[in-house]
N, C-alpha and C positions, 0 to 999 in steps of 0.2 A: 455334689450329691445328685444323684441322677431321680428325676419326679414324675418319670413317664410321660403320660398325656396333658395337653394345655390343661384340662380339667384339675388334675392334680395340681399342676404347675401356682393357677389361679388360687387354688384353697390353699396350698402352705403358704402363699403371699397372703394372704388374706387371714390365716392363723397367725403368721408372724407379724403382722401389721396389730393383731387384737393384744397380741402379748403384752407388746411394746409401747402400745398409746395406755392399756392399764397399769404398765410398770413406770412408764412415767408420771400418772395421774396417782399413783401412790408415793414417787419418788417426790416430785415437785408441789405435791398439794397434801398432802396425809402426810408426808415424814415418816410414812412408813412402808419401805421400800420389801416387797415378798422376794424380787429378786435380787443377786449380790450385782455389782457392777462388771465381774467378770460373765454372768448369764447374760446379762442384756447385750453388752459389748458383741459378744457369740450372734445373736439371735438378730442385731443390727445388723452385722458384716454378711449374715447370712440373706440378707433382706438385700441389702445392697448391691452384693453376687447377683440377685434375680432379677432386682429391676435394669439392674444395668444386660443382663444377657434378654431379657422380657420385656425390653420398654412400653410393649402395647400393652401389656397387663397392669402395668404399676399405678399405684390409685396419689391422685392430684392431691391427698391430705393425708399420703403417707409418715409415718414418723422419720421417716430417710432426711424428710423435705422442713422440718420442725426441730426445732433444739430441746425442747421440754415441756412442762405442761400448762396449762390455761394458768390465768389468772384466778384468784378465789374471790369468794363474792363480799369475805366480810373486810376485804379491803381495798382500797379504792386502785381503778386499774389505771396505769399510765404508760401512752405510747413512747418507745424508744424513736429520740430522734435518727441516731444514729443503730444500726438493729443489734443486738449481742449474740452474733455467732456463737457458736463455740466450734472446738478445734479437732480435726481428725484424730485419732487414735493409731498411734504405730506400735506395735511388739517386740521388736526386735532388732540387732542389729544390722541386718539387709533390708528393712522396711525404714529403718533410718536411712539409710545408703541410696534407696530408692524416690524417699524425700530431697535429699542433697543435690541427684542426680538427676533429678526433674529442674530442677532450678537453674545449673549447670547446664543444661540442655538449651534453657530458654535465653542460654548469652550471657550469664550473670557469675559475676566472680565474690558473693559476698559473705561477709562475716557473721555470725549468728551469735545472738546472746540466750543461753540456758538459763532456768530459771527455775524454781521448785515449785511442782503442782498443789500448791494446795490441797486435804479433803477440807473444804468447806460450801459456805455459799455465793454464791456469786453476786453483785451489787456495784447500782450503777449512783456517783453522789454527784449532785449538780449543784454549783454554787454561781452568785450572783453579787459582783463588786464586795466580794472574797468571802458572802457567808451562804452556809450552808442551806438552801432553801429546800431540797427533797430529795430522797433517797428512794431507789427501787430496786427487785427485784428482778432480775436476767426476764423471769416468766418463758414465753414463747418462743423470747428472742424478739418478740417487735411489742409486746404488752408484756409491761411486768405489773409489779404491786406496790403500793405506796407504803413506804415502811419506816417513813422519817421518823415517826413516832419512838421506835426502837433503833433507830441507828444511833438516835442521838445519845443513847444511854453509855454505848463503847467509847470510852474512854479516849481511846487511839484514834478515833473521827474528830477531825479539827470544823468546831462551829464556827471558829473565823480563820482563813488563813493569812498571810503573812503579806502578801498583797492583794489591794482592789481589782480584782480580776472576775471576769467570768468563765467557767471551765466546767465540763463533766470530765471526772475520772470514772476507771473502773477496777474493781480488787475483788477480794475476799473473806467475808465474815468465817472467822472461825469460831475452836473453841479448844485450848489446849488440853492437853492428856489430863493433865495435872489437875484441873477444873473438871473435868469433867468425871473423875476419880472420887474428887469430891462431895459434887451434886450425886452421884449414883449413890456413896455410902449414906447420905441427908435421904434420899427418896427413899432407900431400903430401914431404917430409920421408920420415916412414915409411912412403913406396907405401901409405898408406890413399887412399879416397874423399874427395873433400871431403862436407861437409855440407851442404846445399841451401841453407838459410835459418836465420834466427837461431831462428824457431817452431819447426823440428824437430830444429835443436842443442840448443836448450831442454826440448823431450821427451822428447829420446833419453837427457839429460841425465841429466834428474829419475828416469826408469826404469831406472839405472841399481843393480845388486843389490851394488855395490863403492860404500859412498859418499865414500873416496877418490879414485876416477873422477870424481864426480859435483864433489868439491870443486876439483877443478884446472880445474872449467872456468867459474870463477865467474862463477855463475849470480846475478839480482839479483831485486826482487822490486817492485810498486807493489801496495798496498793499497786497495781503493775500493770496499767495501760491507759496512755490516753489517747481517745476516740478518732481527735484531729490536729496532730502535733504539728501540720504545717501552718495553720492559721495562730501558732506562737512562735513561728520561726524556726521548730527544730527538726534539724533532717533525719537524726535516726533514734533507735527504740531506746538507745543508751544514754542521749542526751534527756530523752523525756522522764525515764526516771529520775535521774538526776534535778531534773526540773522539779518534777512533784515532790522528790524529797524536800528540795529548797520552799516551797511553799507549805511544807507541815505537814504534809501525807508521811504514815508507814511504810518505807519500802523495803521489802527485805536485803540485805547487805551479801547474800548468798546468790544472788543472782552474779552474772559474770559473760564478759566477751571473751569469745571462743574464734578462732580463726577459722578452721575448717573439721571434717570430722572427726580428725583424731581430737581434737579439744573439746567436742563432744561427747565422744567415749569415753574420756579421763573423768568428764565430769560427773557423768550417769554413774562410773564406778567409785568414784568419792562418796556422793551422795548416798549411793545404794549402802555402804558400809557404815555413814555417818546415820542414816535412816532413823533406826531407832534410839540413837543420843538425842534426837530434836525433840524438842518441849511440844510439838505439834507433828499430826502426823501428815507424810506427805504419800501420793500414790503413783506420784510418777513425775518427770522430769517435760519443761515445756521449751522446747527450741521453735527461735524467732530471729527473721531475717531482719539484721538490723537497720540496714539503710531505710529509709522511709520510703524515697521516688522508689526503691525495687519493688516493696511491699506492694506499692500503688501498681507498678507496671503488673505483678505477677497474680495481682487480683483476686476474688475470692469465687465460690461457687455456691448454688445458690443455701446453704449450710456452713462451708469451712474457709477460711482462707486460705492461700494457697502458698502462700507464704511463712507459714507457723505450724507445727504439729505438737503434741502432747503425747511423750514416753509413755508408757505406762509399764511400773516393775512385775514382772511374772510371779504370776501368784503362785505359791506353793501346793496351795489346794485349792481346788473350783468346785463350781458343781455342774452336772449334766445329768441327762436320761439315762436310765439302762434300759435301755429297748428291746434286747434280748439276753439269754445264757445261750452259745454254745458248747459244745463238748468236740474235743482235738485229743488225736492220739499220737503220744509221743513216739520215738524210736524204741523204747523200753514196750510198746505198749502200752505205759500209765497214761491214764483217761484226765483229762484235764479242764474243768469247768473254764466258761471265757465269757468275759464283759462286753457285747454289742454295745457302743454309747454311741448317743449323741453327740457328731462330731465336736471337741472342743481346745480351744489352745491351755498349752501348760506347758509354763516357763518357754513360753518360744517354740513348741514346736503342736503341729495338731494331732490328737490323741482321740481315735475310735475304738480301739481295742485295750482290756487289761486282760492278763491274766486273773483268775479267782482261787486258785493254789488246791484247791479240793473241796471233797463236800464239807466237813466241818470248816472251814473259812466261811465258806458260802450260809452254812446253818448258824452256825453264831453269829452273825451279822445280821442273820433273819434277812438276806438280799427277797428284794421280788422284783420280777419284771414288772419296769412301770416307772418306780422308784427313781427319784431324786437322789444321786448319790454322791457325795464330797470324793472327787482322785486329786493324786499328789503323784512324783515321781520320787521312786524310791532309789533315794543313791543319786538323786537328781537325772536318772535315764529311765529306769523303767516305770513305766506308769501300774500305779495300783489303785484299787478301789480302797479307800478306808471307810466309810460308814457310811449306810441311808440316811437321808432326813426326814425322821418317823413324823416329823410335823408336818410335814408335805405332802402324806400320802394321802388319797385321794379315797379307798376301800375297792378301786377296780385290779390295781397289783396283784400279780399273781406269783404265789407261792414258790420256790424254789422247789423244784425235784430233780434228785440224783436218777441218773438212766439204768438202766439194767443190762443194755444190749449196745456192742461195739458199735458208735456211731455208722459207721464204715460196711465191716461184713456182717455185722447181726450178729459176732458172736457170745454168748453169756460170758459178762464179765466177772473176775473174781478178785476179791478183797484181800490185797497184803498186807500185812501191817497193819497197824490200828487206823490210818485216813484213805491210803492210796488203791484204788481200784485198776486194773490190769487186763486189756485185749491178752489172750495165750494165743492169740490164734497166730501160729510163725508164716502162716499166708497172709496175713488183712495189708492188705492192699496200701494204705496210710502208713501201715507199723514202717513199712519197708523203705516206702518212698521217704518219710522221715526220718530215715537211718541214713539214705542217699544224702540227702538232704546236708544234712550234718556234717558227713563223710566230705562233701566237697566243699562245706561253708569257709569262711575268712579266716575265721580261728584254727579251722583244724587242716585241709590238706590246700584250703586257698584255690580253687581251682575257679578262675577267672571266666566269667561269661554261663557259668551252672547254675543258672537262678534256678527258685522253686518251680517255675514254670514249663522250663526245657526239661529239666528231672521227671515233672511230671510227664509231659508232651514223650521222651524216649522212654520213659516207663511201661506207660500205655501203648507205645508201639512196639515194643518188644525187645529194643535193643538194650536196656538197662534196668536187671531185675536183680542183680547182685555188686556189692562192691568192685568184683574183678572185673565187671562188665563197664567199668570205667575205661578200661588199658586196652576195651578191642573194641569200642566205641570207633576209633579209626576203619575199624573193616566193613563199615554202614556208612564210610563216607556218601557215596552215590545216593543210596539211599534216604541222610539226612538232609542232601543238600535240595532234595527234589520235594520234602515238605516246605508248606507255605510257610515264607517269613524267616528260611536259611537258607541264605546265601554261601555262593563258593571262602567269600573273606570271612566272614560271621563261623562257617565251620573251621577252615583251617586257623584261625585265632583258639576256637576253643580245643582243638585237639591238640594243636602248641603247649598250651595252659596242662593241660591234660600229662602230658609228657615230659614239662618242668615240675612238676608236682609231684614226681619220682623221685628228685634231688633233694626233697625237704627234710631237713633236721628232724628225728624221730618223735619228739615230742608233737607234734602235727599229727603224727598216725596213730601214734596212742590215744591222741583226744577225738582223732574221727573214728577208731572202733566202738566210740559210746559204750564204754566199759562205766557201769554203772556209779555216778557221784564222782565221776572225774573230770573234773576243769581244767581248763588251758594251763591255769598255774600250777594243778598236782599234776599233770602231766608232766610239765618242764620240770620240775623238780626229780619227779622219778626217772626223768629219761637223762639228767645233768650226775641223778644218784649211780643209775644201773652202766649209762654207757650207750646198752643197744638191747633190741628188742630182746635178745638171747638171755641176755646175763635177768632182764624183769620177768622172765617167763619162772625162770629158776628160782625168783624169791620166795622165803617162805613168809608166812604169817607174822612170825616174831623178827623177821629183818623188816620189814612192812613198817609196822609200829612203832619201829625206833626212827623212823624219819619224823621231821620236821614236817609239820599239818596234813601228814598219813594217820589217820586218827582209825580206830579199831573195824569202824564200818566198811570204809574203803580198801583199808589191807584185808578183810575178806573176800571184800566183789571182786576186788584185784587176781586176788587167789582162786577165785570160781571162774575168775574167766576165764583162766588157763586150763581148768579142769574140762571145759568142754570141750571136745575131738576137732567139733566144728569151726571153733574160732581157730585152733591151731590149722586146722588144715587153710582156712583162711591168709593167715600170716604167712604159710609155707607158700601158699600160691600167689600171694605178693611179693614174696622176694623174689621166686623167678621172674615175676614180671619185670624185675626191677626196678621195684620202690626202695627205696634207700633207709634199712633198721639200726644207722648206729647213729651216736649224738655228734650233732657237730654246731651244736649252738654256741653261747657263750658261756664259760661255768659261772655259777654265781660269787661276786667279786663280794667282798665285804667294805664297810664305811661307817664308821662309828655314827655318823649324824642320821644312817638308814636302816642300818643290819639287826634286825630284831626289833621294828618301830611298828606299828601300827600309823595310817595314816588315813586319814578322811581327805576327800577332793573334793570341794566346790567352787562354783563359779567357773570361766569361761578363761584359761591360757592362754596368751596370743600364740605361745611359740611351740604350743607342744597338744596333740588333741589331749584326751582324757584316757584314748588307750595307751597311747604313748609313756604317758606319766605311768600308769601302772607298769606296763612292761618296763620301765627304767628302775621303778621302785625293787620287785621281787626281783630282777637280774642283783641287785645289790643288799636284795634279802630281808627287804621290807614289806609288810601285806599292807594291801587297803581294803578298808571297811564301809560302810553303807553310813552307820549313823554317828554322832561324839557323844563320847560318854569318859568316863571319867580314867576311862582305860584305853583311851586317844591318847597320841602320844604329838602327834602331829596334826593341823590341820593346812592345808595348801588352799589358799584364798586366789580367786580371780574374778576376774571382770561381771558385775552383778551376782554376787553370793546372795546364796539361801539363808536361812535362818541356821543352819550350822555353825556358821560363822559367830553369830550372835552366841550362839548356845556355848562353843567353843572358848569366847571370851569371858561368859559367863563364869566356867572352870578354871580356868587360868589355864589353859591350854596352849602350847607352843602355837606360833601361826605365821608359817612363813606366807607374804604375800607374793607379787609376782617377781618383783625385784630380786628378793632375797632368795624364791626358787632360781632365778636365772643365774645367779650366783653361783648357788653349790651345784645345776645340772654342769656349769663351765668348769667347775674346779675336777670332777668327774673324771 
């Protein structure tokens, strides 16, 4: 993000520093967190970006440099001998990649043991000639809280273990679904509050100065580190569990040694499917280098070890800022409201912009700028706004207003239909270049090296103000190559691209004339139906509607858009140029396991992207759809699934996973 002057620079470090030390002081000490863990996570990483590019500005008691919050005063504080870090935070599968490969880099050949994150709280137990003498609190990481009182109430903490030993371990307090399902319907019972989540039933829990309180609401515990495993002889992280099991500690059985990445990736996508069968919940997946001497070589910094990270599963929906509405004008014309956010990740990738679909989306939502609002990705790709959090708002949010006038040329817009508003002006500037746009994108004529930006750039210089002005884009060579930033190679690549993009199967040029409500898939069909531009110029309204997903809308705009002079002379002046009007695709084959199936895609394919699978599917005559419902016939599972998957199984839904796709795309 760009913050202009040091002045700036200083006040967002110093806004984000105030966020984060109060969202910890609610998180750590109140139990009552205002933000979720994907805000803070955002507002950390964002903290981090700056001190690390701003070291002179970064403040000595930032939250960068601190794991959580103070001690509380109504119990008594106790220093860790050894300090309780906590673990960086990775997203993704190339931020995993980049963990492995830092390690790798440093000489090291080793094996890593996965483990399940926890939601719960963190706690350190110290025993002495094998019994339990006090329990604490992570707290700061170097003070936590004495909390023996109540640890000793869980059942699953051994008051004497199995031999006379001295030892601190460390684990985590939780508090299962199931219990805490419990307690919520007992509280609403006593006109109490529910509790949010099992993490802060579990905190409120353990903080509790009654540890009669504390035991009615049995609390449970997993065990999985110890502090100094070589002053008991044990080299790696695998033997130390095992260890602590053998003296009486809980350790969870799900834990597991992995070889190298791929045994990490199997594991994440186990877990991620087995997620919500677990009696407790988990937020993410925790890899640890096993050897111990590597642990020690590869050392920790002054927060994280350097040797362990913590997964975390992609949240479906977060929340962020809407910082502004824009308005964009399509190739149609139609005026389009747009979500400025606060940059944020989701599911893996980062997300500043939504669409808002028009003004009644925008009005039923009651959006305002300012606003706290929940996105999710629809269809797992495209990002959307689903709701404010009207608890959030502050009273400075400003109201949503629909525009009046073409962002673009000023010119007064007009209202079709009962939501969509429409630029008429066949000069605005936007209309055009977003027809260009289109016209050369992936989907439709593919034309390699045409970003939005060169469109723009020979728009505004005058070589490209119509589609046909693609084809003599060539007779500006001199002239292109003498703008900054085009090169002799950089132009003759795109004019190549240019003049292969004449040979494309018809279905490509149908879908870049932007003939209104036609996608890549009713294109290919019409063009697999008709042949060649000729025979779809001739169709009528009622051959139209007897296709398969030509539904009554589209076989009219079909029909109107031959009815204009314009577009025809269009087509006519592409064919002499030699753009290629007849089908030479594949026709669509049929396959009883696909031909007429509805199918849902989620999660991550190793062997096929997500456009790949659709174009496989509709060549053999199956659609895919955005959400499961009960008129899913299919669902295709892969590597970290959304909550579809869940939903999916919930119906009894077919679900082939990755295996069983790689099967039938080979039988194919």
């Amino acid at each position: 993000m760009n913050y202009g002057n040091n002045e700036e620079i200083k006040k967002r470090m110093a806004e984000l520093s105030a966020i984060l030390k109060q969202a910890n002081y609610e998180y750590y000490n109140l139990d009552n967190p205002s933000l979720t863990d994907q805000e803070y996570d955002k507002y950390l990483r964002e903290l981090i970006v700056l001190e690390e590019k701003y070291p002179e500005f970064s403040d000595p008691n930032s939250p960068t440099k601190r794991v959580g919050g103070e001690a509380i005063d109504k119990f008594v504080k106790v220093k860790h001998k050894i300090p309780m870090i906590s673990l960086a935070d990775v997203f993704n599968e190339e931020e995993i990649y980049d963990f492995t490969n830092r390690i790798k880099n440093a000489g090291f050949k080793p094996e890593y043991v996965c483990e399940l994150k926890i939601d719960g709280l963190g706690v350190s137990l110290h025993y002495e000639h094998g019994k339990l003498i006090f329990a604490a609190t992570r707290g700061d990481g170097v003070i936590g809280e004495d909390i023996t009182h109540n640890v000793k109430t869980i059942k699953t903490v051994p008051l004497d273990l199995k031999r006379d030993i001295d030892i601190e371990v460390r684990g985590e307090i939780y508090m299962n679904k199931a219990t805490l399902e419990k307690l919520n319907q007992e509280r609403e019972r006593n006109g109490e509050s529910k509790l949010q989540n099992v993490r802060n039933a579990a905190a409120g829990s353990i903080r509790q100065l009654d540890p009669k309180i504390a035991a009615k609401r049995h609390l449970d515990t997993w065990i999985y580190h110890l502090p100094n495993p070589l002053d008991y002889g044990i080299k790696t992280h695998k033997e130390a569990m095992d260890f602590m099991a053998e003296l009486g500690f809980k350790v969870n059985p799900a834990s597991r040694l992995v070889k190298d990445e791929k045994g990490i990736m199997e594991y994440i996508k186990e877990y991620a499917a087995k997620r919500s069968e677990l009696p407790y919940e988990i937020d993410g997946i925790v890899i640890k280098v096993n050897n111990i001497a590597m642990q020690q070589e590869l050392g920790s910094t002054v927060k994280y070890p350097r040797w362990a990270v913590a997964y975390k599963f992609p949240a479906e929906e977060v929340l962020t800022k809407l910082k502004d509405i824009k308005f964009t004008v399509g190739r149609t014309g139609q005026i389009t409201p747009n979500a400025v956010l606060e940059p944020v990740l989701v599911m893996g990738s980062t997300i500043s912009r939504a669409t808002l679909h028009n003004e009644d989306y925008c009005r039923e939502l009651d959006l305002r700028i300012g606003d706290i609002v929940s996105i999710k990705k629809a269809g797992d790709v495209i990002p959307e706004v689903v709701e404010p959090k009207l608890e959030r708002r502050t009273g400075a949010e400003i109201p949503f207003q629909m525009i009046k006038n073409c962002p673009i040329c000023g010119s007064l817009l007009v209202k079709k239909g009962n939501v969509d508003y429409f630029c008429v002006n066949d000069d605005c500037p936007k209309k055009n270049i977003a027809g260009l746009i289109h016209y050369a994108s992936r989907k439709a004529m593919n034309i390699d090296g045409l970003g939005e930006e060169i469109i723009e750039d020979f728009y505004n210089e005058g070589f490209l103000k119509t589609i046909p002005d693609f084809y003599t884009l060539k007779e500006h060579r001199e002239e292109i190559i003498a703008l900054e930033g085009y090169g002799n190679k950089k132009v003759s690549n795109l004019l190549l691209a240019i003049e292969e993009s004449k040979s494309n199967s018809v279905e490509r040029l149908i879908f870049g004339l932007g003939i209104r409500g036609i996608g890549a898939k009713n294109a290919k069909i019409l063009a697999s139906t008709y042949k060649n531009m000729a025979n779809l110029r001739e169709a009528t309204y009622e051959d139209l509607t007897s296709i398969r997903d030509i539904g009554e809308v589209l076989a009219q705009n079909i029909v109107n858009y031959f009815r204009v002079p314009s577009n025809i002379e269009l087509l006519e002046t592409l064919e002499n140029k030699g753009i290629n009007m007849n089908y030479i695709g594949n026709e669509i084959a049929s396959n009883a396991l696909i031909t007429d199936k509805k199918f849902v895609i989620t999660g991550t394919i190793s062997f096929m992207s997500r456009e790949e699978i659709k174009e496989l599917l509709e060549n053999y005559g199956g659609k895919t759809v955005d959400s499961v419902s009960k008129n899913t016939d299919v669902v295709i599972v892969g590597e970290a699934p959304g909550s579809k998957y869940d939903k999916a199984k919930s119906l009894g839904i077919e679900i082939w996973d990755e295996p069983k796709f790689k099967e039938i795309v080979d039988s194919l």
